[in-house]
C-alpha positions as CSV (number, residue, x, y, z in Angstrom):
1,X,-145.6,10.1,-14.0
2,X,-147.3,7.5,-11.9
3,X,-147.6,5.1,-15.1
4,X,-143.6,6.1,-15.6
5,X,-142.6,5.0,-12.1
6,X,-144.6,1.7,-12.1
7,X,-142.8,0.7,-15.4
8,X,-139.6,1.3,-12.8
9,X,-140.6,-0.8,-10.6
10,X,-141.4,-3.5,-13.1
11,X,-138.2,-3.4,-14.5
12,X,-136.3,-3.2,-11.0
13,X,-138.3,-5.9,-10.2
14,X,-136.9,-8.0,-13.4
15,X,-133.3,-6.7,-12.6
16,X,-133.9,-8.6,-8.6
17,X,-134.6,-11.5,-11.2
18,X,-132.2,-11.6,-13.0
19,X,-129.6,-10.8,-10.0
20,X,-130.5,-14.2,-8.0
21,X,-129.9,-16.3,-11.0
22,X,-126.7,-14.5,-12.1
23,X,-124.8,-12.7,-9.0
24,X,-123.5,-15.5,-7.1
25,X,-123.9,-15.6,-3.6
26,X,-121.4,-16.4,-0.2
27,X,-122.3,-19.8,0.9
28,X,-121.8,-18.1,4.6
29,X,-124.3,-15.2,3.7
30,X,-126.8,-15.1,6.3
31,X,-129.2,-13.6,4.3
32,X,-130.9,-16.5,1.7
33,X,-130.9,-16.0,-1.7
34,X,-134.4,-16.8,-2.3
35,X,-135.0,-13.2,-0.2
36,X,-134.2,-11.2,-3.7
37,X,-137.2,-13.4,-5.2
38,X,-139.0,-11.7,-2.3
39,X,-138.0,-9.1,-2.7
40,X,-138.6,-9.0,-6.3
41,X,-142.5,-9.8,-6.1
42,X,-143.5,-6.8,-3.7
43,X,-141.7,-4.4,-5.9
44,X,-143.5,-6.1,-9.2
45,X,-146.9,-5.7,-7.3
46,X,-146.2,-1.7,-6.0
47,X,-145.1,-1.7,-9.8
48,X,-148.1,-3.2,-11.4
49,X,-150.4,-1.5,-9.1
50,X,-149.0,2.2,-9.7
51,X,-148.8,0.9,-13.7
52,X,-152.8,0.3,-13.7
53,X,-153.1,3.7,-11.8
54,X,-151.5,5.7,-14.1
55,X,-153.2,4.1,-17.1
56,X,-156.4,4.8,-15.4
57,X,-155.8,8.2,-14.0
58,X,-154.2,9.1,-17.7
59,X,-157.2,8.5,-19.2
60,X,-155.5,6.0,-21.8
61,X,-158.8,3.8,-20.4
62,X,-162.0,4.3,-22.8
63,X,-164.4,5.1,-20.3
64,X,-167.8,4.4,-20.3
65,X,-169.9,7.7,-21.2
66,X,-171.2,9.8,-18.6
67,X,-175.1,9.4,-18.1
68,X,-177.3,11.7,-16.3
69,X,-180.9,11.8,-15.6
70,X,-183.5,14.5,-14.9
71,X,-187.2,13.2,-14.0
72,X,-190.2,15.6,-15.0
73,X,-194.3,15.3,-14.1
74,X,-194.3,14.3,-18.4
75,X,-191.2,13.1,-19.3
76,X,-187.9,11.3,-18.2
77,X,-184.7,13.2,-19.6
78,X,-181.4,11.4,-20.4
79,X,-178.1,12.7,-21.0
80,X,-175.6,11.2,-22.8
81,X,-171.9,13.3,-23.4
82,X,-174.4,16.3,-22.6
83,X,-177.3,15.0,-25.1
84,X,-180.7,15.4,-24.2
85,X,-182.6,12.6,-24.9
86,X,-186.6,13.4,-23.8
87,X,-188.7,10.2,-23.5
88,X,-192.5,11.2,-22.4
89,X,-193.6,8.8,-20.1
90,X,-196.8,7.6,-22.3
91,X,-194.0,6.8,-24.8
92,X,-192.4,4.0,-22.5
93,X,-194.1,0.7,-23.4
94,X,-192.1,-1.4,-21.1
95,X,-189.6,-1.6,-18.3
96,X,-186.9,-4.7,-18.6
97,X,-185.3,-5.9,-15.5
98,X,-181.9,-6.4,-15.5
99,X,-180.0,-9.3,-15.9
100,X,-177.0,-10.7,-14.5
101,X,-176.6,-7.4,-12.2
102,X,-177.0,-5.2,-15.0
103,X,-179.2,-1.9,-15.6
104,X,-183.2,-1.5,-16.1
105,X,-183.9,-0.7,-19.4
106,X,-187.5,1.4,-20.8
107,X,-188.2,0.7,-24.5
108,X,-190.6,3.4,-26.5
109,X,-193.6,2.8,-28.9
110,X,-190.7,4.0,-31.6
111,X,-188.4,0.4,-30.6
112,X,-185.5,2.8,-28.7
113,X,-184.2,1.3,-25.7
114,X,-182.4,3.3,-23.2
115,X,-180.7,2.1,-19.7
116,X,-181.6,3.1,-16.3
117,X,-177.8,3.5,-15.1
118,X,-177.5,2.6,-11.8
119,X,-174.2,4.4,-11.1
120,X,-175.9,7.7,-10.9
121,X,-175.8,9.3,-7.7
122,X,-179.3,8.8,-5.9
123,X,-180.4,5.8,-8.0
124,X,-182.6,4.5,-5.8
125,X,-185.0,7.8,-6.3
126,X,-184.5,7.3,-10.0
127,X,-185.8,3.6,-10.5
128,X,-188.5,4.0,-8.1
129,X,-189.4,7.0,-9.6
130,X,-189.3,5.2,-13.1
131,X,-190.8,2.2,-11.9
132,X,-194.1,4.0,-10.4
133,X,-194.6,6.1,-13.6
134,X,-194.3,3.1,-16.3
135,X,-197.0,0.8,-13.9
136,X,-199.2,3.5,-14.5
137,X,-198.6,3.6,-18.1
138,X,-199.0,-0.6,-18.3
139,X,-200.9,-1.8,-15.5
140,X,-203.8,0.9,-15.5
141,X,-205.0,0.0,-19.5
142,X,-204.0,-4.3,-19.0
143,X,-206.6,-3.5,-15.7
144,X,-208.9,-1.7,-17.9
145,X,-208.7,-4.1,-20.6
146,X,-209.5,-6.7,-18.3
147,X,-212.2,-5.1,-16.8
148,X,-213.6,-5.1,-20.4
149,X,-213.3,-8.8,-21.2
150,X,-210.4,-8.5,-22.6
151,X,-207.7,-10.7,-22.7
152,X,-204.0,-9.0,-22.2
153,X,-201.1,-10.5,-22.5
154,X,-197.3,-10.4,-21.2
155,X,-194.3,-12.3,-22.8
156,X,-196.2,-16.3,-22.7
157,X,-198.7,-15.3,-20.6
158,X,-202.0,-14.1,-21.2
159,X,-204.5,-13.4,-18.7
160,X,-208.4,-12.9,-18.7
161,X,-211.0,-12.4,-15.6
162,X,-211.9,-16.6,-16.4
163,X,-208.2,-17.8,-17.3
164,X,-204.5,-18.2,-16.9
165,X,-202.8,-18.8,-20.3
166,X,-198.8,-19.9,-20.9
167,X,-197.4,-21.2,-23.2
168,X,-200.2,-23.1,-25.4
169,X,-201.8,-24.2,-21.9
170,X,-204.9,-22.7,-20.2
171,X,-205.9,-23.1,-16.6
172,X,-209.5,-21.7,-15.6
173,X,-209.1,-19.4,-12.3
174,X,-211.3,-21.4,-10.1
175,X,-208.6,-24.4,-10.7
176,X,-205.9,-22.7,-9.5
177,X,-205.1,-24.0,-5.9
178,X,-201.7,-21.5,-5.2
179,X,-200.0,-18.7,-7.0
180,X,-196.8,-16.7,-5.6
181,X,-193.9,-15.1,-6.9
182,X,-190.8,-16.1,-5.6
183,X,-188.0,-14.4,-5.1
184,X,-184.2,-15.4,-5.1
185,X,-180.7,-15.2,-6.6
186,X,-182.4,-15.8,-9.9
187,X,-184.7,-13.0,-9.8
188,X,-188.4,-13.4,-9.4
189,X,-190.0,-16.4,-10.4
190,X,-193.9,-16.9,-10.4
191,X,-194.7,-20.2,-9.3
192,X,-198.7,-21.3,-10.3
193,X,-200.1,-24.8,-8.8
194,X,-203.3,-26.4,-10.2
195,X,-205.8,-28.1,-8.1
196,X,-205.1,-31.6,-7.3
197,X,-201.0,-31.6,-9.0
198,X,-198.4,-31.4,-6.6
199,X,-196.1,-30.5,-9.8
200,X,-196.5,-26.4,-10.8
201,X,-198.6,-26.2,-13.5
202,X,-196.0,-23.0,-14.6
203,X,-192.7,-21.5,-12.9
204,X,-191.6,-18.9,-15.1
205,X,-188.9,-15.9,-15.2
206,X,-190.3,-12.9,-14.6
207,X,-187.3,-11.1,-15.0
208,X,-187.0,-12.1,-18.6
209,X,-190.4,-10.9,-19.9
210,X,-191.1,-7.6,-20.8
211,X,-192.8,-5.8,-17.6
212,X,-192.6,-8.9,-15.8
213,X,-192.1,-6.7,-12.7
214,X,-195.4,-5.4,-13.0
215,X,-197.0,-8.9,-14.0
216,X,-198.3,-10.1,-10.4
217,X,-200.1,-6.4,-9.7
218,X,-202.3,-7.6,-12.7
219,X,-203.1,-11.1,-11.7
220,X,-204.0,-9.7,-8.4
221,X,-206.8,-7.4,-10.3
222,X,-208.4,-11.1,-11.1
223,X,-207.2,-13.9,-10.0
224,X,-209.6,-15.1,-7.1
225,X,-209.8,-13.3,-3.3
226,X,-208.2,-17.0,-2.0
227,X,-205.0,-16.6,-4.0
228,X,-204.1,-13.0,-2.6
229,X,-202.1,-13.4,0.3
């Protein structure tokens, strides 16, 4: 009924049209003629308006599909149209920040990706939640590793208890003069200086590496006492 009565007012709002460019007016009418244009354009907006409603509350829209979460001590569950989905949390491999505004995403050691919908009600539980339990599953073994001699790595970088590496390049701890991670409209950025260069010697996208959120708590387990701040 509402998408019925909005098509009205469209076309009443065509007929106001129509009327000022074909009923002729008295030059002594002391109402203008351009007032039907007026007229015409708030009855085309309620029109419009109550058209979009109705399309919308008629569920002629293809709506997005509903997404639910439940968070257990070994596993994250996710509903989709009322499908369980159960992903243990020593399954997730990494967490993906979102881009542009959009969702978190986890991926599993199988390649599934799944979204971290934040238009659930009490989000901000869920993605802490999600983001405490998968930087135990990656940061704990990259500190271990490390703690090994091992070198681990994250999207370009790679990190050792002696070195930095990105992209082809290496720069030895001890000739690192500043590191931070900056944060902005463009998400967070780490920003690494070597000694005597004013230019960075990296300023990278976290956001667009795999567990780049958790990439500074790892730097932090080596990277020199002076850096930490």
């Amino acid at each position: 009924m509402t998408l019925l009565a909005g098509l009205f007012f469209l076309v009443s709002a065509g007929g106001f049209v129509v009327m000022y460019w074909k009923v002729p007016m008295k030059e002594d009418d002391p109402v203008p003629p351009e007032t039907m244009l007026y007229i015409a354009g708030g009855v085309g907006v309620v029109g419009l308006l109550m058209s979009l409603a109705g399309w919308w509350t008629g569920g002629l829209v293809k709506r997005g599909r509903a997404v639910a979460y439940l968070i257990y001590p070994h596993a994250l569950v996710l509903f989709q149209e009322e499908t369980p989905i159960i992903v243990p949390w020593n399954e997730i491999t990494a967490l993906l920040s979102p881009q542009y505004l959009g969702d978190y995403r986890i991926t599993t050691r199988d390649g599934r990706t799944f979204p971290v919908s934040h238009g659930v009600k009490d989000y901000d539980n869920l993605i802490s939640t999600v983001v405490a339990r998968v930087m135990e599953e990656v940061v704990s073994p990259a500190k271990k590793a490390l703690d090994e001699g091992r070198t681990v790595t994250f999207g370009p970088f790679g990190v050792s208890r002696d070195a930095i590496f990105y992209k082809g390049k290496t720069l030895a701890w001890d000739q690192v003069a500043a590191m931070q991670v900056q944060l902005g409209r463009g998400g967070r950025r780490l920003r690494i200086r070597a000694s005597g260069s004013l230019l960075p010697w990296c300023w990278a996208d976290l956001d667009s590496i795999p567990n780049g959120v958790f990439f500074y708590a790892v730097l932090r387990h080596v990277c020199p006492p002076r850096l930490l701040s």
